[in-house]
C-alpha positions in Angstrom: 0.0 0.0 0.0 1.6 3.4 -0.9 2.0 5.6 2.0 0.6 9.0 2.7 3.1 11.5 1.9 3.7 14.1 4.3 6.2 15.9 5.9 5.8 15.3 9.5 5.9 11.9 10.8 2.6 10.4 11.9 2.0 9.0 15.4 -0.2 6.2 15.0 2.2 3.9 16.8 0.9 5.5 20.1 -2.6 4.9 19.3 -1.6 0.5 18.8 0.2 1.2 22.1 -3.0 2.9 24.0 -4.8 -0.3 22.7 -2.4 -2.5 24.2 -2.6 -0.4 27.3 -6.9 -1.4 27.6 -6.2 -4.7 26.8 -3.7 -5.4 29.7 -5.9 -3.1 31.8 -9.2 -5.7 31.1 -6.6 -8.4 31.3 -6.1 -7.3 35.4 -9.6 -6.5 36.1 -11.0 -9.7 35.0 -8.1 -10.9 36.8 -8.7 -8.9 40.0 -12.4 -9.9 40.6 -12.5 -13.1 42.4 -9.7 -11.3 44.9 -12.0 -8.6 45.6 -15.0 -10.6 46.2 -14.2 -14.0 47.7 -13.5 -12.5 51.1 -16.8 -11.1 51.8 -19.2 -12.4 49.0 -17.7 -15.8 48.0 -16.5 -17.7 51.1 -19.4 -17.4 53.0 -21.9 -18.9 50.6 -19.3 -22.0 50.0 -17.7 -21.7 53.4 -13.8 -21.3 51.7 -11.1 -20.4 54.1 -7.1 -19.0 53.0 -6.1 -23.1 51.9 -9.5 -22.9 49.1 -8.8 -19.7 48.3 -5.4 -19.9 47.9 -5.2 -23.3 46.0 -7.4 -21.5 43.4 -5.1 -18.9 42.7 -2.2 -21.4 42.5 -3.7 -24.0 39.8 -4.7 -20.2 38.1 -0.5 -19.5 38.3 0.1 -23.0 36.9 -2.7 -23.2 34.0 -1.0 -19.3 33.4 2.3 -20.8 33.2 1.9 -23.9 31.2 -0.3 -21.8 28.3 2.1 -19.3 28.2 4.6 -21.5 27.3 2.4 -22.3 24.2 0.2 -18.7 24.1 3.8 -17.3 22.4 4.0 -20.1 20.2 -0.1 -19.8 18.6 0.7 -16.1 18.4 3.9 -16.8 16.4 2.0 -18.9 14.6 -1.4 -17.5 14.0 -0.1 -13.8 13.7 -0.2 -10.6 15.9 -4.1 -9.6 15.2 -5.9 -13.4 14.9 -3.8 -14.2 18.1 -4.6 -11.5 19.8 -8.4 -11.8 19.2 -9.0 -15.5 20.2 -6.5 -14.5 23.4 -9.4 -11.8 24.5 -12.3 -13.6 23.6 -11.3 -16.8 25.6 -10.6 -14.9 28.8 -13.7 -12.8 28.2 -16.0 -16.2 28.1 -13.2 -17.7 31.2 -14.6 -14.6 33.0 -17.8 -14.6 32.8 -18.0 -18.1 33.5 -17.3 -17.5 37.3 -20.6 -15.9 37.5 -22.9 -19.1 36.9 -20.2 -21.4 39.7 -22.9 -20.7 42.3 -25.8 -22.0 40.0 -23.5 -25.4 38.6 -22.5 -26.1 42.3 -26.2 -26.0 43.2 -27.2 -28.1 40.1 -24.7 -30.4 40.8 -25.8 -30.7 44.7 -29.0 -30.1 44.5 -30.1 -31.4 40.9 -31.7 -28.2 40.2 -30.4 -26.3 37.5 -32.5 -24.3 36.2 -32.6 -21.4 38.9 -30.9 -17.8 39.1 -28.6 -16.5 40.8 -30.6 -16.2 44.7 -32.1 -19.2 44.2 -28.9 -21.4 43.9 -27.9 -19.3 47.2 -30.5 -21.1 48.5 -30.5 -24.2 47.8 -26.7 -24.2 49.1 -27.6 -23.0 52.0 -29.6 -25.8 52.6 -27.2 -28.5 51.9 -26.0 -29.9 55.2 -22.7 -31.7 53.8 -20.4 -28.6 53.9 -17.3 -30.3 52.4 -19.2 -31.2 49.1 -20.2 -27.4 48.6 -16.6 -26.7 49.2 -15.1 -29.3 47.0 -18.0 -28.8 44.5 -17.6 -24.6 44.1 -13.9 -24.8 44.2 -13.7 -27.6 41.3 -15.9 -25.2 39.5 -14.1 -21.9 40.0 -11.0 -23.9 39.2 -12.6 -24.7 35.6 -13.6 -20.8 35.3 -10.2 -19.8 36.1 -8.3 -22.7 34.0 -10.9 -21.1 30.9 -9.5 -17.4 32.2 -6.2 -18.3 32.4 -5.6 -19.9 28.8 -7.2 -16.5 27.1 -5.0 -14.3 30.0 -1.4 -16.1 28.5 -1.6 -14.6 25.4 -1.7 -11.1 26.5 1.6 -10.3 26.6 3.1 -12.7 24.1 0.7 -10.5 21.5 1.3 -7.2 23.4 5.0 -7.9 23.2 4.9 -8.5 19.8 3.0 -5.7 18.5 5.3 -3.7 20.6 8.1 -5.4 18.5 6.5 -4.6 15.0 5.6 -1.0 16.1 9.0 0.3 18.4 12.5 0.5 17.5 14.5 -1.1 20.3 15.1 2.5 22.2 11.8 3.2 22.6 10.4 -0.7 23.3 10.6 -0.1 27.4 8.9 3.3 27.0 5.9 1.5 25.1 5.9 -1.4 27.0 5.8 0.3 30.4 2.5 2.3 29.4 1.0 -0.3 27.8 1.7 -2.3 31.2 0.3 0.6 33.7 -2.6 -1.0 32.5 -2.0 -4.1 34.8 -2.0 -0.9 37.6 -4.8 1.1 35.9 -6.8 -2.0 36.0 -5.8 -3.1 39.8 -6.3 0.4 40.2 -10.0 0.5 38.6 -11.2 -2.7 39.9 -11.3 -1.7 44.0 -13.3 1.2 42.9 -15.9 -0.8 41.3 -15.8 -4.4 41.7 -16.8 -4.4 45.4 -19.6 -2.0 45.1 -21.3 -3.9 41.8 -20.7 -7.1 44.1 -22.3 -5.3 47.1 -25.5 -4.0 45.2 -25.9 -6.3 42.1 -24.7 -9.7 43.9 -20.6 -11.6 42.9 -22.0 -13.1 39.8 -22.6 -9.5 38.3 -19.4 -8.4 38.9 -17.8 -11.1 36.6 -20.5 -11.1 34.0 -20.1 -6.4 33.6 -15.8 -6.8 34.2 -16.1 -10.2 31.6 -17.9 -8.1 29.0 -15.5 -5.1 28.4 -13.2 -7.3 26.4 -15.7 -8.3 23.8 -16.0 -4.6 23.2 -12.1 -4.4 23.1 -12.2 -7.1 20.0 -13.8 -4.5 18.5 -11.7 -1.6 18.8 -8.6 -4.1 17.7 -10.2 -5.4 14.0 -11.4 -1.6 13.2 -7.7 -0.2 13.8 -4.8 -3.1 13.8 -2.5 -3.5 10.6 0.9 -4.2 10.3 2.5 -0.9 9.9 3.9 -1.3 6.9 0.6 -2.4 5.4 -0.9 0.3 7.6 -2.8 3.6 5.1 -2.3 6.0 9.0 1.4 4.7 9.1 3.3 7.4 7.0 6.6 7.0 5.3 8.4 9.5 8.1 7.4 6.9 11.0 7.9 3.8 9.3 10.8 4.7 9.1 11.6 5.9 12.1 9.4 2.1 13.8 12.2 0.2 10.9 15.6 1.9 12.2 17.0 -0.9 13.6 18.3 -3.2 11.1 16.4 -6.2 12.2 13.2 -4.5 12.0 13.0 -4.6 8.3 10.2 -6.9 7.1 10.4 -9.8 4.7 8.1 -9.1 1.7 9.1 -11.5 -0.2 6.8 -14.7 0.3 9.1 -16.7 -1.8 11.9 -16.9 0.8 10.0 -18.6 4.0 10.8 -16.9 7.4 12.9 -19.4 9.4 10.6 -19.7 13.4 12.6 -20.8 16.1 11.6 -24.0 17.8 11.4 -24.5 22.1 14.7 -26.7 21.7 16.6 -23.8 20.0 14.8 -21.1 22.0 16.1 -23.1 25.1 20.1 -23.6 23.8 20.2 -19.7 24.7 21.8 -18.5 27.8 19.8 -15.4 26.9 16.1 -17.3 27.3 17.3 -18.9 30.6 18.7 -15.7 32.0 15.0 -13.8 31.0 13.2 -17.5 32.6 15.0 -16.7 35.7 14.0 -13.0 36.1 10.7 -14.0 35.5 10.1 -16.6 37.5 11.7 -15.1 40.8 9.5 -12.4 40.9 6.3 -12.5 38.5 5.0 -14.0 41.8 5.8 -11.1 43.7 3.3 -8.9 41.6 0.9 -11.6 41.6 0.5 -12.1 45.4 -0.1 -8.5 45.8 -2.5 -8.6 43.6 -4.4 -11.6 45.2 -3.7 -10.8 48.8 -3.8 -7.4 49.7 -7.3 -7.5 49.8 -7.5 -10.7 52.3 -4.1 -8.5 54.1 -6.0 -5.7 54.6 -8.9 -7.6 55.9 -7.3 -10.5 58.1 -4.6 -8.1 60.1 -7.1 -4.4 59.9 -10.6 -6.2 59.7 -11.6 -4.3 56.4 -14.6 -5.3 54.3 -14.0 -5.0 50.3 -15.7 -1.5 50.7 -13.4 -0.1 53.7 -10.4 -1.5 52.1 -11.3 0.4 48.5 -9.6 3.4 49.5 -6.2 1.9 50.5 -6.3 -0.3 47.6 -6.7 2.6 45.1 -3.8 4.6 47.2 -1.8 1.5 47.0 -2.2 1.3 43.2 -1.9 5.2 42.6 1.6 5.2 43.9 2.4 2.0 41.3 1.6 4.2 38.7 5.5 5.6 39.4 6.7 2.2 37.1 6.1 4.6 34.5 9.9 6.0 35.1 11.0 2.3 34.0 10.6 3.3 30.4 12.4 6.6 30.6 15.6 5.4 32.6 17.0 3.0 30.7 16.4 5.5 27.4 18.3 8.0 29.2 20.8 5.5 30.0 21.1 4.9 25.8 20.6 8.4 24.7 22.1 10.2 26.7 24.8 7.9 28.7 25.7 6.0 25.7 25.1 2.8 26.5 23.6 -0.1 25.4 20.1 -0.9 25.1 21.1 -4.0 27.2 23.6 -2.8 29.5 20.8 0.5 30.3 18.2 -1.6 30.4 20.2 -3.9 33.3 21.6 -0.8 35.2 17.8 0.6 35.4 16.4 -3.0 36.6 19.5 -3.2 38.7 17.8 0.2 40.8 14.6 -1.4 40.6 15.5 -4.4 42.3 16.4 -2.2 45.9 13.1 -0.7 46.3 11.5 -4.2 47.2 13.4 -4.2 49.7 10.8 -1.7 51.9 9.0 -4.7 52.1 10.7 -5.9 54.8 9.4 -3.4 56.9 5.8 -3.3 55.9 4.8 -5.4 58.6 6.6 -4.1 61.3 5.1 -0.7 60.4 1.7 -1.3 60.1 1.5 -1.8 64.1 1.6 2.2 63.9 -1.0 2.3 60.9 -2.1 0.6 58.1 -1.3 3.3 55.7 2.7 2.5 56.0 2.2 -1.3 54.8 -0.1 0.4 52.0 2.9 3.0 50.7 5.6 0.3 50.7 3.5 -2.2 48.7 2.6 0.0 46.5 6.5 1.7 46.0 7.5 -1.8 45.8 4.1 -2.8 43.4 5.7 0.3 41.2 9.1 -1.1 41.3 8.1 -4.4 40.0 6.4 -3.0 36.9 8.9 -1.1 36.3 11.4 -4.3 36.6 8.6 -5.9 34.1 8.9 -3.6 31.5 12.3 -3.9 31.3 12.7 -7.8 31.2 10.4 -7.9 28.9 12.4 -5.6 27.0 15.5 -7.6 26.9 13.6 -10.1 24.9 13.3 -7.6 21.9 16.9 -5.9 22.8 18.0 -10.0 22.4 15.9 -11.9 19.8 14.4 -11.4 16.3 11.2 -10.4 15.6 10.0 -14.0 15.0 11.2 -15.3 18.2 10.0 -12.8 20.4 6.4 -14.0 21.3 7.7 -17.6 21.6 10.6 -16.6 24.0 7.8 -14.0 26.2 5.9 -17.7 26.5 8.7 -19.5 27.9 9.7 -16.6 30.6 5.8 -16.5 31.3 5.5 -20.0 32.1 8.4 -19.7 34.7 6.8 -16.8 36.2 3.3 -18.6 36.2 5.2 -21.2 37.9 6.9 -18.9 40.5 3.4 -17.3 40.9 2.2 -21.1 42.1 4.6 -21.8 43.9 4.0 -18.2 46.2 0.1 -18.6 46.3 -0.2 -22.1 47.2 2.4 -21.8 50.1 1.1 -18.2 51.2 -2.5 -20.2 51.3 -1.0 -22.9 53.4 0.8 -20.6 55.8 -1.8 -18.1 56.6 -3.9 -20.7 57.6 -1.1 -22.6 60.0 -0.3 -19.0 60.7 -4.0 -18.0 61.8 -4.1 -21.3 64.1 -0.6 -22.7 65.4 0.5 -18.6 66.2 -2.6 -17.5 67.6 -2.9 -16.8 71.0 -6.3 -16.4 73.0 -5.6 -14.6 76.3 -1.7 -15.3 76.1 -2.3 -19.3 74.8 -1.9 -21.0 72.3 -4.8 -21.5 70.4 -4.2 -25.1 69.8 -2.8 -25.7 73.1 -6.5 -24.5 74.4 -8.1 -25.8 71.5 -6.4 -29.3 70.7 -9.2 -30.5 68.8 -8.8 -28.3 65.8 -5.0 -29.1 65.2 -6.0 -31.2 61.8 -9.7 -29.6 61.6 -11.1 -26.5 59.9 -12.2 -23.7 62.4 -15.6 -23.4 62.8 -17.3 -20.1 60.9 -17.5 -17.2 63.1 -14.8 -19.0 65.3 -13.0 -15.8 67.4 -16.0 -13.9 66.5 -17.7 -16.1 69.4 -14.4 -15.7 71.7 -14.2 -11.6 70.8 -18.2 -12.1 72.2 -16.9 -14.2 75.0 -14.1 -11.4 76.0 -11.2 -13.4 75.0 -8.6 -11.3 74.3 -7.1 -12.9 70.9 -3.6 -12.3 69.0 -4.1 -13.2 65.5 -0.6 -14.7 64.2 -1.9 -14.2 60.7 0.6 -11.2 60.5 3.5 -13.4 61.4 2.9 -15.5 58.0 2.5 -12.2 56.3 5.7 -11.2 57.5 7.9 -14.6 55.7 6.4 -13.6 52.6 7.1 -10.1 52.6 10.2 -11.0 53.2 10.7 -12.9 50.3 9.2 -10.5 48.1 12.1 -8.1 49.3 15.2 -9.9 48.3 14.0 -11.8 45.1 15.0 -8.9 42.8 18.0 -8.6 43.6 18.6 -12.7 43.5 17.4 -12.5 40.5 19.3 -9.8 38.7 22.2 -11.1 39.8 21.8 -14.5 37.7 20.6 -12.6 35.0 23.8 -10.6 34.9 26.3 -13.9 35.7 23.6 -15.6 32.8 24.1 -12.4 30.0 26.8 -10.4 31.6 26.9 -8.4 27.7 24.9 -7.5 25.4 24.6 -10.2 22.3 22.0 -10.6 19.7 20.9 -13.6 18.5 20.7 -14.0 15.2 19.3 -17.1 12.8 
């Protein structure tokens, strides 16, 4: 297609990139909305406690990871805009398939299946074996998120790649840190809604509305995505300004096949073990703040999702500094000289300290719970900021061709990072919230021996506050080991990266 002359260069590549940036925010809203609601909406009506909760989120980490693994693969293979849309609409139907959980697990229970939403309410509460709602809802919301989390993988694979076709390599961080404020904007968006649809429209609502948005998205994509060189608002100027980097040239010549890398050659590289790494040491991190600050804020300072909407939105306010991740490591190249590589490392490099606050969040929030609230959230920024820039190296590093394939295998070692840190923060909180409990300077299980290998009863120290028991919730201790390991695993992992990559070298085929 012959391009529009003119003699400014067009912008259009900023427009791609602001669709990128609704996509990822969707992406974490639909993400965010069982986290925001199971606490106050969800686990009473199927009686869940930290362990069901948190074993969801893990098998969601570990479907995540294994998808991604092949998301960058079917994106590589089906092409930026196809791959893109069947990503969206998969998550959008994964999404709004939590809403109907309540009516399956009472159709499954009950035999009744043709009710709405209160109704199924109902009929749960009436079923006396407890452990077969349990089992039965969390099976289902396992399904819902396994749907969710096959769409979710190929967000960034896509979004990487587009950034790929659209960027040159100075500008890739830049573009990839706005487009992934939307993971903030959406974490950000979703306390200031999700609760309040939840609290006047019921849970199910609040999946279906969020679920929704990215069939409207789909949209939006079709109407506006070319390849840029194919593209009529793509003008000379900026394509070739997007095509200064000599690998960013594309083949037009169908005659001569483009060579894809396969996982076995993608995995001879020191370069896609060294971005695996970095990924999977601290992808978690971001993921359990994503999933636990809510139940945080409301085990240790006894907020409702409503009361705890304000600290959330402060919390993701302040992450909305990660922004600075794509300008550093440019002024590192433009006007330090360096490398995109080596700038791109010295910027993740400062990153990496900031987590280190976390250490303290705990210990602070005994004066109040706004200090835990600013250090996750300088330490939530810090993280995206991190992310930007790993993803980055995968561009700086790899052909075009590659690039969504390589962004899979990095995103199924941080999916598998992410299980590992919500199924063991699951398991701890609740040994936490019993074996380090104290009710009027006791043990709890030392007063209570009978629940050692038995749930706690609903409303349990609600019934001993009644009583006047004065109780020390050791919930904050498990809190505590995690933060702590959210605080060093930047800097561990930088420092393979570096020993992994310790200069910049392309990889060429």
């Amino acid at each position: 297609m012959k391009k529009e002359i003119s003699s400014k260069p067009s912008k259009f590549r900023w427009t791609i990139c602001f669709l990128l940036f609704i996509a990822t925010t969707i992406n974490y809203m639909d993400r965010q909305v069982l986290s925001l609601t199971w606490k106050d909406f969800i686990a009473p009506e199927f009686h869940w406690n930290n362990n069901d909760y948190g074993n969801i989120t893990a098998l969601f980490s570990i479907f995540y990871a294994i998808s991604m693994l092949f998301a960058g693969k079917f994106v590589d293979w089906m092409d930026t805009k196809k791959g893109f849309l069947w990503a969206i609409a998969i998550w959008s139907v994964g999404a709004v398939l939590h809403a109907f959980c309540g009516i399956a697990t009472a159709g499954v229970l009950t035999g009744n299946w043709m009710v709405g939403f209160h109704e199924s309410k109902a009929l749960i509460g009436k079923v006396d074996n407890v452990s077969m709602v349990i089992s039965t809802s969390v099976t289902l919301f396992i399904f819902a998120r396994f749907v969710l989390a096959v769409g979710e993988a190929g967000n960034f694979p896509a979004a990487i790649k587009t950034t790929a076709e659209y960027f040159p390599k100075k500008d890739r961080a830049l573009a990839t840190s706005i487009f992934n404020a939307g993971a903030t904007v959406g974490a950000l968006a979703a306390p200031l809604t999700i609760p309040f649809i939840a609290k006047s429209m019921g849970w199910e609502w609040a999946f279906i509305i969020i679920g929704a948005l990215g069939f409207v998205w789909m949209g939006l994509w079709v109407f506006y995505y070319k390849k840029p060189h194919e593209h009529h608002k793509v003008n000379e100027h900026e394509l070739t300004y997007i095509q200064q980097d000599q690998d960013d040239i594309p083949n037009t010549d169908s005659s001569i096949p483009e060579k894809k890398f396969t996982f076995k050659e993608c995995f001879s590289y020191r370069q896609t073990w060294a971005f695996a790494f970095g990924k999977f040491m601290t992808d978690g991190i971001w993921w359990f703040f994503l999933f636990w600050t809510p139940a945080y804020l409301s085990s240790v300072y006894k907020m409702d999702s409503t009361q705890s909407a304000l600290p959330l939105f402060v919390l993701y306010m302040i992450t909305l500094l990660s922004i600075i991740g794509g300008w550093l490591p440019k002024y590192f190249v433009e006007k330090k000289g360096m490398n995109a590589y080596t700038g791109r490392m010295k910027a993740m490099l400062i990153f990496a300290f900031f987590p280190l606050l976390a250490l303290f969040a705990q210990p602070l929030g005994s004066i109040t719970y706004w200090l835990p609230v600013i250090i996750i959230g300088i330490a939530g920024a810090a993280h995206q900021a991190w992310s930007a820039n790993i993803f980055s190296t995968v561009g700086d590093m790899f052909p075009k061709k590659a690039i969504a394939t390589i962004t899979g295998i990095g995103g199924m070692a941080g999916g598998i990072g992410s299980f590992i840190i919500n199924k063991s923060s699951g398991v701890l909180f609740d040994h936490a919230h019993k074996a380090w409990t104290t009710v009027g300077g006791t043990p709890l299980l030392e007063k209570y021996p009978q629940y050692i290998n038995e749930r706690l009863p609903e409303g349990f120290f609600e019934q001993l506050e009644k009583s006047g028991a004065v109780i020390s919730d050791g919930i904050d201790k498990g809190y505590m080991i995690i933060f702590s390991a959210c605080a060093v695993a930047y800097l561990i992992a930088w420092s393979v990266m570096k020993a992994l990559v310790p200069k910049y070298k392309v990889i060429s085929k």
